[in-house]
C-alpha positions as CSV (number, residue, x, y, z in Angstrom):
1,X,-26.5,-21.9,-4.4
2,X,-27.6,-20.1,-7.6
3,X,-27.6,-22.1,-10.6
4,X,-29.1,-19.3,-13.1
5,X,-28.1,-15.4,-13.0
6,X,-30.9,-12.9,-11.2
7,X,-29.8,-9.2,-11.5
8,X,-30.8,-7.6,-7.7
9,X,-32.7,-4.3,-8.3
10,X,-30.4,-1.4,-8.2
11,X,-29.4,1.8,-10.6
12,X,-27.4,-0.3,-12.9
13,X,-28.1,-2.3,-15.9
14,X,-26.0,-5.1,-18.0
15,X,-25.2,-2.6,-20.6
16,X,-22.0,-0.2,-21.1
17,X,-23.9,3.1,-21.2
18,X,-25.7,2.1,-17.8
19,X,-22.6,0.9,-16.2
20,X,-20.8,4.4,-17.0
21,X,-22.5,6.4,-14.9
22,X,-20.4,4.5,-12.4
23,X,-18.5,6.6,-9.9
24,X,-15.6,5.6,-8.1
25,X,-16.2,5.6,-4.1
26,X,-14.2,7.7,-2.0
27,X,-12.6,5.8,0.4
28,X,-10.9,4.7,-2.5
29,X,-9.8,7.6,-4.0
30,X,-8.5,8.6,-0.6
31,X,-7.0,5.5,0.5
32,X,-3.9,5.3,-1.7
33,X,-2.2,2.0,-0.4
34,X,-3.5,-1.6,-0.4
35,X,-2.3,-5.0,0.2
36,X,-2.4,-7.9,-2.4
37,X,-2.0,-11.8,-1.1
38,X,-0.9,-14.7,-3.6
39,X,-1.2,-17.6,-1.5
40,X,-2.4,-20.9,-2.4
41,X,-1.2,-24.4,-3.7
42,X,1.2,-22.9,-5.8
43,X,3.0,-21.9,-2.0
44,X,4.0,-25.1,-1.8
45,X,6.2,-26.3,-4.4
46,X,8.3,-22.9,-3.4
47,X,9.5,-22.6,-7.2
48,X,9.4,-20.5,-10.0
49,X,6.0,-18.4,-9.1
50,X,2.9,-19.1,-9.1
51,X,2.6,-19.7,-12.6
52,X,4.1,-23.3,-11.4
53,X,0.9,-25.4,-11.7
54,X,0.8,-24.8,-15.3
55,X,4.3,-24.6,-16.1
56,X,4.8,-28.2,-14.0
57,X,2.9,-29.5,-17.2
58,X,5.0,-27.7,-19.6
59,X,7.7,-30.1,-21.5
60,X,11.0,-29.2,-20.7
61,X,10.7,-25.8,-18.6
62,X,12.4,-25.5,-15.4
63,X,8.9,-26.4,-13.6
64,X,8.7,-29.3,-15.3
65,X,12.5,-30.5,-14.6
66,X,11.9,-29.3,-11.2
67,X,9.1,-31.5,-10.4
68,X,10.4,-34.7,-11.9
69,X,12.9,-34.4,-10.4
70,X,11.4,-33.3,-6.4
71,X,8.1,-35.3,-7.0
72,X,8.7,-37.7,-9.5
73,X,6.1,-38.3,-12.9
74,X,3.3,-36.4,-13.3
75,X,1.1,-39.8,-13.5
76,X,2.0,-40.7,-10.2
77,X,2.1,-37.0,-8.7
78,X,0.2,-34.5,-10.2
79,X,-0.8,-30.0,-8.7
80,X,-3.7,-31.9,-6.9
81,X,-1.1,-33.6,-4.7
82,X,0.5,-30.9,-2.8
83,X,-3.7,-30.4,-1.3
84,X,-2.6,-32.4,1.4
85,X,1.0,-30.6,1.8
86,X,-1.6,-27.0,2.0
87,X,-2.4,-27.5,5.9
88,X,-1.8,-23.2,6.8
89,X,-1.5,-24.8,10.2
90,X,0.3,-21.0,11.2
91,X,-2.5,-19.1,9.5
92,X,-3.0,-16.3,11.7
93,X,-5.6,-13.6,10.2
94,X,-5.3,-11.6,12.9
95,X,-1.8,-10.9,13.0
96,X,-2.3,-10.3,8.8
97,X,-4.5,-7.4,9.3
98,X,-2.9,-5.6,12.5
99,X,0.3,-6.3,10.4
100,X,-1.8,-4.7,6.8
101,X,-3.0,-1.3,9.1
102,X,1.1,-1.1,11.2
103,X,1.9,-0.9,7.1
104,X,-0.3,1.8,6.5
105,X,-2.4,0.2,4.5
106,X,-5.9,1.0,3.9
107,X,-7.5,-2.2,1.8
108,X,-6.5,-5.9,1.8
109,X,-6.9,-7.7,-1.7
110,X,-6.1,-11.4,-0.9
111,X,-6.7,-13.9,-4.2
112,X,-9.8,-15.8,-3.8
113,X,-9.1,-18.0,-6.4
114,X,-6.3,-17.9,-8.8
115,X,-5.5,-19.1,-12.3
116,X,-5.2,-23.0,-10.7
117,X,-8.6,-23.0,-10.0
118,X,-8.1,-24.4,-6.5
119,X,-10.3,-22.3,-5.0
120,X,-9.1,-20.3,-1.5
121,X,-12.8,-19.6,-0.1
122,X,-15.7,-21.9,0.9
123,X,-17.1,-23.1,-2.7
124,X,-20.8,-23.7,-3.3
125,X,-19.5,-24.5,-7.2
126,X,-16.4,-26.8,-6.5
127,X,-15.3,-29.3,-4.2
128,X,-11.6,-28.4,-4.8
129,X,-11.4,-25.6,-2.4
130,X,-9.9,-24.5,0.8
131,X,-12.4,-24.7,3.0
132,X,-13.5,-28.8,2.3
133,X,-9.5,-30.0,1.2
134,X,-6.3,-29.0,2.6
135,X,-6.7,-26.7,5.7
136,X,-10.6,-27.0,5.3
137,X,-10.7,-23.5,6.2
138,X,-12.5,-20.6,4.7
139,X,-9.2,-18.4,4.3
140,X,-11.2,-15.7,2.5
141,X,-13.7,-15.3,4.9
142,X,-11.6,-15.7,8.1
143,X,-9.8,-13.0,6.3
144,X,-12.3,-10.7,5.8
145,X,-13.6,-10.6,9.6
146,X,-10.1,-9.9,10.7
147,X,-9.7,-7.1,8.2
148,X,-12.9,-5.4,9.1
149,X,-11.9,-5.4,12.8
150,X,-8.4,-3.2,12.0
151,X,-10.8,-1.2,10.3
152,X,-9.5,-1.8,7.1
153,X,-11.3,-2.4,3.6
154,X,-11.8,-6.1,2.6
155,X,-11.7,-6.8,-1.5
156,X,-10.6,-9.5,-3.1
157,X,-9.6,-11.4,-6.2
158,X,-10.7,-13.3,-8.9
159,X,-8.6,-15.2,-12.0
160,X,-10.8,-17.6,-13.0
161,X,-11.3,-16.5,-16.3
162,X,-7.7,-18.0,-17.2
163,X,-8.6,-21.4,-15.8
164,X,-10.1,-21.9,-19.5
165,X,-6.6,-22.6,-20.4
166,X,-4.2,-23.5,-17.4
167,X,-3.6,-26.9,-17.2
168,X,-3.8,-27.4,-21.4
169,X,-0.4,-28.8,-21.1
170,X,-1.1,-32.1,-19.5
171,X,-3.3,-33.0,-21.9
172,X,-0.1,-33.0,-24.3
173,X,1.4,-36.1,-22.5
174,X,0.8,-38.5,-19.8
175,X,-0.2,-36.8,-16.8
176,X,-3.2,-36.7,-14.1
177,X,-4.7,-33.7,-16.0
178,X,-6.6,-36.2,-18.1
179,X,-7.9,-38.3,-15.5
180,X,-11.8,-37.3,-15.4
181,X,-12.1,-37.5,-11.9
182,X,-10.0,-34.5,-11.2
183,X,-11.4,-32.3,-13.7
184,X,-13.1,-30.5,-11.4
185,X,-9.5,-29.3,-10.5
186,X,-7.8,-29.1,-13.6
187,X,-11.0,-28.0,-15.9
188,X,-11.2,-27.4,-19.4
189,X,-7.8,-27.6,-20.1
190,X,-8.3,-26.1,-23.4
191,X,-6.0,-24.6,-25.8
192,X,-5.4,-20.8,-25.0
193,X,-6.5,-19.9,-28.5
194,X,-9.7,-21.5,-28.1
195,X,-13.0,-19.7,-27.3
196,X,-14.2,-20.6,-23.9
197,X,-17.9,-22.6,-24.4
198,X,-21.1,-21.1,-23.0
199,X,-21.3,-23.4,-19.8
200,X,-17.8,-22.1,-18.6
201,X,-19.2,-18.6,-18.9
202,X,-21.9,-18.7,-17.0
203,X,-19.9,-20.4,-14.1
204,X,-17.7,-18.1,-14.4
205,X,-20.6,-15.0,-13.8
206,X,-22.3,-17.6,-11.1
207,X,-18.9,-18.2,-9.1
208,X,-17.9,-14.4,-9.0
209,X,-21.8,-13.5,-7.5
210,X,-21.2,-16.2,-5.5
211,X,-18.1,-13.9,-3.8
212,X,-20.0,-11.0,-3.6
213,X,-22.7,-12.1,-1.9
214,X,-20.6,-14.6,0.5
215,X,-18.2,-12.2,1.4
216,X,-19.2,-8.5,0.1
217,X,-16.2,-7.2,-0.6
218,X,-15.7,-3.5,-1.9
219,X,-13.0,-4.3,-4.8
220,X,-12.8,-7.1,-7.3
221,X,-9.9,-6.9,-9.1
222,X,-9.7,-9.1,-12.3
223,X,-6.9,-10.0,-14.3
224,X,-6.1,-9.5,-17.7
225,X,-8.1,-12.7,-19.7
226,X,-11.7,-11.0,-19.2
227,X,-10.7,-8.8,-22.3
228,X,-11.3,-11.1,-24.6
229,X,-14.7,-10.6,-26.4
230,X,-16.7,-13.7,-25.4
231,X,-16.4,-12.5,-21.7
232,X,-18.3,-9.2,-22.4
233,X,-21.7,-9.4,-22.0
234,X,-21.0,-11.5,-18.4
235,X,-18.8,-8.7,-17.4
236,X,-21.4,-6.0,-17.7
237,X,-23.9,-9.0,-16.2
238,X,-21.8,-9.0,-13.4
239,X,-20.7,-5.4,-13.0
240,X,-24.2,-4.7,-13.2
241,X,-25.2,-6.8,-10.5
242,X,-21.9,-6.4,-8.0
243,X,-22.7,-2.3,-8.4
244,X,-26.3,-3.0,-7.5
245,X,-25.2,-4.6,-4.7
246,X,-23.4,-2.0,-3.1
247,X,-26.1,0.2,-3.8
248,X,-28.0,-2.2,-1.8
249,X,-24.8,-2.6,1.3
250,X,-25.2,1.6,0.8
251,X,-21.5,1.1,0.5
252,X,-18.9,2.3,-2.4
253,X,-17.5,-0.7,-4.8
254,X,-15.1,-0.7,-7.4
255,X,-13.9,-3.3,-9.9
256,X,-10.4,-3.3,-11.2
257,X,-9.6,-4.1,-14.8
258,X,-6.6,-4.4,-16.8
259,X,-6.3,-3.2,-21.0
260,X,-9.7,-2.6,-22.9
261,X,-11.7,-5.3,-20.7
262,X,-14.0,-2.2,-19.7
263,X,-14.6,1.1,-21.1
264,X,-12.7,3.7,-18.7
265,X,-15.4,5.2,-17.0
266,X,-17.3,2.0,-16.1
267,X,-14.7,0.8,-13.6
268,X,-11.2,1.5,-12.4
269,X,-8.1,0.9,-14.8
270,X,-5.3,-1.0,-13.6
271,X,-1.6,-1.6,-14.3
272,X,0.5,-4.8,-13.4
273,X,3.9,-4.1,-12.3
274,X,3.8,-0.3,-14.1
275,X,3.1,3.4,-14.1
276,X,1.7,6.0,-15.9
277,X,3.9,9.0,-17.3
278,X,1.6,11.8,-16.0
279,X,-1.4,12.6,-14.4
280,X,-4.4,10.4,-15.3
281,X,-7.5,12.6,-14.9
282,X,-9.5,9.3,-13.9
283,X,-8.5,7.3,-11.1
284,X,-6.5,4.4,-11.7
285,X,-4.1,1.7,-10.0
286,X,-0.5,0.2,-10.2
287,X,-0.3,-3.6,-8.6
288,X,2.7,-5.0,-8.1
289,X,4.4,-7.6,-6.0
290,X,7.4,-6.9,-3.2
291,X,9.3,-9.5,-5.1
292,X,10.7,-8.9,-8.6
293,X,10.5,-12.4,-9.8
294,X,7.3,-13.8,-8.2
295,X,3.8,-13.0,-6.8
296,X,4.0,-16.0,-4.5
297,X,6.0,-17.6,-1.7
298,X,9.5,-19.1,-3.5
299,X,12.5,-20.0,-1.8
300,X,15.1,-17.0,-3.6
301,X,12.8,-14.3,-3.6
302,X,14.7,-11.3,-5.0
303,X,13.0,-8.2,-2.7
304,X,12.2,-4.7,-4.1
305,X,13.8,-2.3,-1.2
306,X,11.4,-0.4,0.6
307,X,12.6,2.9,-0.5
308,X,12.0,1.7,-4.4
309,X,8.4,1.1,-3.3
310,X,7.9,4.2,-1.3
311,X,9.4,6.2,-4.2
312,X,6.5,4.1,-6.6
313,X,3.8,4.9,-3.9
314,X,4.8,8.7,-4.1
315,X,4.9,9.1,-7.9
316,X,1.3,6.8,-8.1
317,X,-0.5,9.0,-6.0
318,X,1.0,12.0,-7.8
319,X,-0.3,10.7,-11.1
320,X,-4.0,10.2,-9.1
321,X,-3.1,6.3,-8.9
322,X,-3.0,4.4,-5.8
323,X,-0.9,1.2,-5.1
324,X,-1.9,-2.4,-4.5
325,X,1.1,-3.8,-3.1
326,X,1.9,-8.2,-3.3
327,X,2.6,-10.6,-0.3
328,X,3.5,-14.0,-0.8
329,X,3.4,-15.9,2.4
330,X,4.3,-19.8,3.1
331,X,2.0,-22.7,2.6
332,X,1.9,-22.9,6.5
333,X,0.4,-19.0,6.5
334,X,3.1,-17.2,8.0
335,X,4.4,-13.7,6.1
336,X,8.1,-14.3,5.5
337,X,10.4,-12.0,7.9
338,X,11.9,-9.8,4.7
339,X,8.3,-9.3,4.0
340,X,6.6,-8.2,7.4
341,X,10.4,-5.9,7.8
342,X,9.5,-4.1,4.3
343,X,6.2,-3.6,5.3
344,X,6.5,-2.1,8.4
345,X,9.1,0.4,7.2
346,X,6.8,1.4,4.9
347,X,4.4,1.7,7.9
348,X,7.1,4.2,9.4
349,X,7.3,6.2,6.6
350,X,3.4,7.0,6.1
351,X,3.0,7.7,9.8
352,X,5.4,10.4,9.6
353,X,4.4,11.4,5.6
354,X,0.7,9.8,5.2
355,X,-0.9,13.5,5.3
356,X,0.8,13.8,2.2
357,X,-0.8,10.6,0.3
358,X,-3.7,9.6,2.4
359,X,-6.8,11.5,0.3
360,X,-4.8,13.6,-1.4
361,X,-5.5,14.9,-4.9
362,X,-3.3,15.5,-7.7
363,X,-1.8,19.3,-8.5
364,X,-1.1,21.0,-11.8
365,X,1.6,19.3,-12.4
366,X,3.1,15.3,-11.2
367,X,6.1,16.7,-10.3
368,X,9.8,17.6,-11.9
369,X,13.2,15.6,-12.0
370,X,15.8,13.8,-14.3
371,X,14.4,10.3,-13.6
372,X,12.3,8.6,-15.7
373,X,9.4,6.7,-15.3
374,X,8.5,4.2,-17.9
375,X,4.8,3.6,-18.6
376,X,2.3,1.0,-19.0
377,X,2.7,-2.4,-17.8
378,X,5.6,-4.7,-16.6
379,X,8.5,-1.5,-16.1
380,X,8.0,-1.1,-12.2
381,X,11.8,-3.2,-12.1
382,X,13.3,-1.2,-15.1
383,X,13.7,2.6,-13.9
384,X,16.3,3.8,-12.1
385,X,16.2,4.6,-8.5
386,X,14.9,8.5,-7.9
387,X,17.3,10.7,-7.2
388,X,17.4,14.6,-4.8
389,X,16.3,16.2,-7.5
390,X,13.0,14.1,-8.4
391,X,9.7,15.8,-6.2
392,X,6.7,15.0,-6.5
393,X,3.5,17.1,-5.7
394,X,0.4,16.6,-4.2
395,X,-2.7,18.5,-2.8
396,X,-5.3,19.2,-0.6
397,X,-7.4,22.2,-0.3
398,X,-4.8,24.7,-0.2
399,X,-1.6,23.0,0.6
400,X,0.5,21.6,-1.8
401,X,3.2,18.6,-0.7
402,X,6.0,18.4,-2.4
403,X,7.5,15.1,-2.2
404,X,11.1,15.1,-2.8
405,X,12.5,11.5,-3.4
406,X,16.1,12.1,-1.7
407,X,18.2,13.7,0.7
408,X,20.0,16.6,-1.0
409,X,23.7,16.4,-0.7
410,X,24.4,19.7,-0.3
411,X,21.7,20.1,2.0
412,X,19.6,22.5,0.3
413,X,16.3,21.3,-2.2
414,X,15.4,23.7,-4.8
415,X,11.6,23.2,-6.5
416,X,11.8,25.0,-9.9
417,X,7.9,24.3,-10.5
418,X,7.3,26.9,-7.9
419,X,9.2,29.2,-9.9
420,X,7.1,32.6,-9.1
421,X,7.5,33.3,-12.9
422,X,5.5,30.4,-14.1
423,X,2.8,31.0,-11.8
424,X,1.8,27.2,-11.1
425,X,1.4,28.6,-7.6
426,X,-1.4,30.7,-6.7
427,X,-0.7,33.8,-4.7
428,X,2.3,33.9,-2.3
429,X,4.0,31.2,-0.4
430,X,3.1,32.0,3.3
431,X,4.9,28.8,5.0
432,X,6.7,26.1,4.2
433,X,7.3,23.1,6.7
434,X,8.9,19.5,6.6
435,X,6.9,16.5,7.7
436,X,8.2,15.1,11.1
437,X,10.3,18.1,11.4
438,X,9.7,20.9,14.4
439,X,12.2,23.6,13.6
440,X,11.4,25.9,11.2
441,X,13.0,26.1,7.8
442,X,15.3,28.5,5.9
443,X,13.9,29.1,2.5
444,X,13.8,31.5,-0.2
445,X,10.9,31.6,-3.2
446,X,11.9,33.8,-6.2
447,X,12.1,33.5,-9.6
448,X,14.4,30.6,-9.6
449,X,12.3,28.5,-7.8
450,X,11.6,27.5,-4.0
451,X,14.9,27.1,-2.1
452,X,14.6,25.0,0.5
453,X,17.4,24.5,3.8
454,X,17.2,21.0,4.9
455,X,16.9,20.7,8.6
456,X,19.8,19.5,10.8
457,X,18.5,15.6,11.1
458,X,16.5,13.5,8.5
459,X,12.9,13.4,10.2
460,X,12.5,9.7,8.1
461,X,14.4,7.6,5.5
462,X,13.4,7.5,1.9
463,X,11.7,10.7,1.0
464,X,10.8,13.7,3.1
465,X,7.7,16.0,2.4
466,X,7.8,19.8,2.6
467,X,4.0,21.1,3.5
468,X,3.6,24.4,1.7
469,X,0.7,26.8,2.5
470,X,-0.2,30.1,0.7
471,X,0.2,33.8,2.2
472,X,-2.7,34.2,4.4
């Protein structure tokens, strides 16, 4: 275990203007789709989200009624309590990642260790940790083997930065918070508006090397805290180092940031639970949960349909975004049935209509339609559903896909991007095809735009793709 910071040789240095000459990888541009996992201690309690552990400690909220009431006081049973109630006896990481690549998914995300500090991977820093209380299993890395046998891409998650200040409400009345014996649990416990101290920083950089080098993944995605000033010259210490690293595996890394935490170029921007309003000319990423209300395992989880998030997927990669897409299983590591069902449907759709996301590229123009998409963060819930007459385009090479987000009633689609007097489209229009869909199809290109028959049968629910290829 590392107890002082050693940057490994490599192009990069700890400063800004090194770290943005970093380029984004590939298989990440082309991969599109990705699954995120909240799971942890805050499965257990079933309530609220996963914001629980904190809010338990907060006078009066609905957490804190809840667990008086189901656990009793907070003296006598405290977050470190439901440890023993964390057993994952189900935990099947296997079945995850067959489960991740039937979804079409082409990266798994899971949290390492989330705002609770109880961390979900084996420790060198902490006791409190999966892998020596609760299960006493290395989730993380049992995770990662599975997911690099489907093939997939293994990254993974990190929101200790917020740990600073989690638990600062049980230091505002009598509860185990204060008790120094479990403050390797419930750390600083500081006031949010505090700056965190020099020793919590550089655990902070030690703990995050610590999971590259354990478990190498190709994505760290951080959550929004690291913006705050005091964290930036560990962020560039450790961007530096994770992107020497991969320079070192010879394979493509990217971090994920949220706000200002990085300048653009030096990793890959990313919104919670939003969109962008047009086409981003740098790569960038939505994450977002399959449940409106919580990024973890509760008991009334109100589920996003899979249409809503197909339609999402569409208009991300359109805007040159890809989509990291939440779980939340149980405590005992199954996925919840809902879950898996949404999943897989979304599976079904890429397999007939992944040509048209997987390493695409963004056209001239996102797309056309009456529906609105409302950007930056926390909107994903607030648009309305996309209608017949919202497409969506993408590109590779020389086809265009145009995406349209709805069965047309009257059975015909017209595209008035590919008007031939705006001349978006290059050339002629030689052929124009439907995913899934062996017949030919009936369609007219003039100056009011590209008139497309729909085919007899639907090849796929949701949205259907129409591959369009130039005059030859």
């Amino acid at each position: 275990m590392k107890t002082t910071f050693q940057l490994p040789e490599g192009p990069f240095q700890p400063t800004w203007e090194s770290l943005e000459n970093y380029r984004v990888p590939e298989w990440y541009v082309d991969a599109k789709f990705g699954i995120f996992i909240h799971w942890g201690l805050y499965s257990v309690p079933a309530f609220g989200n996963e914001w629980y552990p904190r809010n338990m400690y907060i006078v009066d909220s609905p957490e804190f009624k809840h667990h008086l009431a189901t656990y009793g006081p907070h003296t006598q049973c405290g977050y470190k309590d439901f440890i023993p109630m964390f057993k994952a006896e189900s935990f099947d990481p296997d079945h995850w990642a067959g489960l991740f690549r039937k979804a079409g998914a082409k990266f798994v995300v899971p949290v390492a260790e989330h705002h609770d500090g109880f961390a979900m991977y084996n420790c060198g820093y902490s006791e409190w940790c999966a892998a020596k209380m609760g299960p006493k299993r290395d989730m993380i890395g049992e995770l990662a083997e599975a997911v690099r046998r489907q093939w997939l891409v293994f990254g993974l998650s990190s929101h200790r930065a917020e740990h600073w200040w989690f638990f600062d409400g049980g230091m505002q009345f009598p509860s185990d918070v204060q008790e120094p014996r479990y403050a390797g649990l419930y750390g600083p416990a500081q006031p949010r508006s505090t700056q965190p101290h020099e020793a919590f920083l550089e655990d902070w950089l030690l703990r995050s090397c610590e999971l590259v080098d354990k478990y190498q993944p190709q994505l760290v995605w951080f959550d929004w805290w690291i913006e705050q000033p005091y964290f930036a010259p560990y962020l560039r210490k450790f961007a530096a180092y994770y992107y020497n690293r991969g320079a070192q595996w010879n394979r493509g890394v990217a971090i994920n940031y949220k706000h200002q935490a990085f300048p653009e170029r030096a990793a890959v921007y990313d919104i919670e639970r939003g969109q962008l309003t047009d086409i981003r000319p740098l790569f960038w990423q939505t994450d977002t949960s399959i449940s409106k209300n919580s990024w973890c395992y509760v008991q009334n989880q109100n589920y996003k349909t899979a249409a809503s998030i197909v339609g999402d997927l569409v208009d991300i990669v359109s805007k040159n975004g890809a989509l990291l897409l939440n779980i939340g299983p149980r405590p005992d590591g199954t996925i919840p049935e809902p879950e898996e069902e949404i999943l897989l449907e979304i599976g079904g759709w890429l397999t007939i209509n992944g040509e048209a996301i997987y390493g695409a590229r963004p056209w001239k123009v996102f797309g056309e339609g009456p529906t609105q998409v409302i950007g930056g963060s926390f909107g994903d819930t607030k648009r309305q559903a996309f209608t017949a007459q919202d497409i969506r385009f993408t590109t590779k090479g020389d086809v265009l896909y145009a995406v349209i987000l709805g069965w047309p009633e009257r059975g015909e689609a017209v595209i008035q991007s590919l008007s031939s007097n705006l001349k978006l489209y290059p050339g002629e229009i030689g052929t124009v095809e439907m995913l899934g869909v062996k017949e030919p199809l009936r369609w007219v290109w003039s100056a009011r735009g590209l008139r497309v028959k729909m085919p007899a049968e639907k090849p796929c629910d949701y949205a259907v793709v129409l591959r369009i290829k130039p005059k030859k």
